[in-house]
Steps between C-alpha positions, in 0.01 A plus 500: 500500500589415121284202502652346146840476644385293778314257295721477219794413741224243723412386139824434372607306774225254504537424138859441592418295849232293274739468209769311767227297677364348178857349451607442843570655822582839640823419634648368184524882373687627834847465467776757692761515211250656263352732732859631609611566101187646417411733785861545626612547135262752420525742830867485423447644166261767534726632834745531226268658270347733755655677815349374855327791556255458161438183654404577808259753358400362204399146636253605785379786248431260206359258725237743687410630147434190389252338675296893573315734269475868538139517664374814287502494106649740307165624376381480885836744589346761222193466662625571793763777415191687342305481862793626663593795261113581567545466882822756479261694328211521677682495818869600428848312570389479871227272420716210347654426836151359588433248237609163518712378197613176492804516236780585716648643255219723350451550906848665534410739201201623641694546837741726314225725360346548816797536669550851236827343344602659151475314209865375445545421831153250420644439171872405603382293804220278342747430193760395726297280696339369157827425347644322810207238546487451091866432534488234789196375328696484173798310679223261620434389156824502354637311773226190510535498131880443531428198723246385250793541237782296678272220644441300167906577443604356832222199487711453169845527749289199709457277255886550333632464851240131557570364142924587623452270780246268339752411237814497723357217700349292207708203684222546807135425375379614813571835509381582113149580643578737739711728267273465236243584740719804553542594221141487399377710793714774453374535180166487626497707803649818279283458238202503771675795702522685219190442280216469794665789735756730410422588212146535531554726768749701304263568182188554789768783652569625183099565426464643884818739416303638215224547660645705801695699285127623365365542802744630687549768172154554528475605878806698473289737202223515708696557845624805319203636329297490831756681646449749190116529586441392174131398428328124594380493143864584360662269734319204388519569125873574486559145739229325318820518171683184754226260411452313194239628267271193601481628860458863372211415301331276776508826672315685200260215464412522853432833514296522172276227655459709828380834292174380385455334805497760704315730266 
């Protein structure tokens, strides 16, 4: 799980919850009108924006994404591309189909090179696959982002529509709190929606779309040089090009510490 997310949404919402109850009560900021402008208003906008089937993909996708982290590194996947190019050597294609991998999707490569598939059938597969989750995972982002977008716009709606009815019963004292209330909490609730949740999530989808795109890259050039019987020591210097030069020369440090050691 993608701890941060967690805590800065639990975070943000008891800043918020304390915020209200150092002024008053809970139920003063729970009003129906501006939860129907601001919620309502901004699913009807991005169903414009977007076609129902982005939603219905993109939502759960985003979501999941989200609140998990990919379990391996990307300096943990050369690792272990490099033990697997030296188990297909050591043992040939045959051997892969008894280690356990835990990326799915670096599992399904390793499937295909046992299985004695050509190249471009590897090739054309794994870049389909890759370009169809990036894509969903791309419509994720772009669609919580819109809702971040038209929630401040249509808490701005809210408080046009309260300050309309405020002033068009001046005559009746008693109802200029409640549709200044109104038009207050519209205001409020998109600014929240947008600026605690959306998007936050978007710009944390956006980083996780990046990184996929790396790793996913990066298991896709190894899938296929495995399958080319291309050396360990090859395998992890041409993947080890991914990773940002810190990471590269942690690698180089290590090792340089290791050589004297073990002479």
């Amino acid at each position: 799980m993608d701890i941060s997310t967690a805590i800065g949404l639990v975070f943000g919402g008891i800043v918020l919850v304390s915020l209200i109850l150092m002024g008053g009560e809970l139920g003063m900021f729970l009003d129906s009108h501006a939860f129907i402008v601001i919620f309502g208003g901004a699913t009807a906008a991005t169903l414009i924006r977007y076609p129902l089937s982005s939603l219905f993909h993109g939502l759960p996708l985003g979501m999941k994404f989200a609140f998990t982290m990919r379990r391996i590194t990307a300096r943990e996947l050369v690792d272990e591309i490099a033990n697997l190019a030296e188990i297909a050597r050591k043992q040939g294609p045959i051997g892969l189909e008894k280690v356990e991998i835990e990326d799915p999707f670096l599992a399904k490569g390793m499937r295909y090179v046992a299985d004695g598939y050509d190249a471009s059938f590897i090739r054309d597969n794994l870049e389909r696959e890759c370009e169809q989750f990036l894509t969903h995972l791309d419509e994720g982002q772009k669609i919580y982002r819109a809702i971040g977008d038209c929630a401040p716009a249509f808490g701005m709606v809210g408080t046009l529509i309260g300050m309309v009815q405020m002033f068009a019963n001046m005559t009746d004292p008693s109802k200029l709190g409640p549709y200044m209330a109104v038009a207050l909490l519209a205001t409020f609730y998109g600014a929240a929606v947008a600026n605690l949740f959306c998007l936050p999530i978007a710009d944390k989808l956006q980083g996780k779309l990046h990184d996929e795109e790396t790793n996913r890259s990066l298991i896709l050039d190894g899938v296929l040089m495995i399958r080319d019987s291309k050396s360990p020591t090859l395998v992890r210097e041409m993947l080890l090009a991914y990773l940002p030069e810190r990471q590269r020369r942690g690698e180089s440090d290590e090792d340089a510490a290791a050589q004297p050691a073990a002479a």
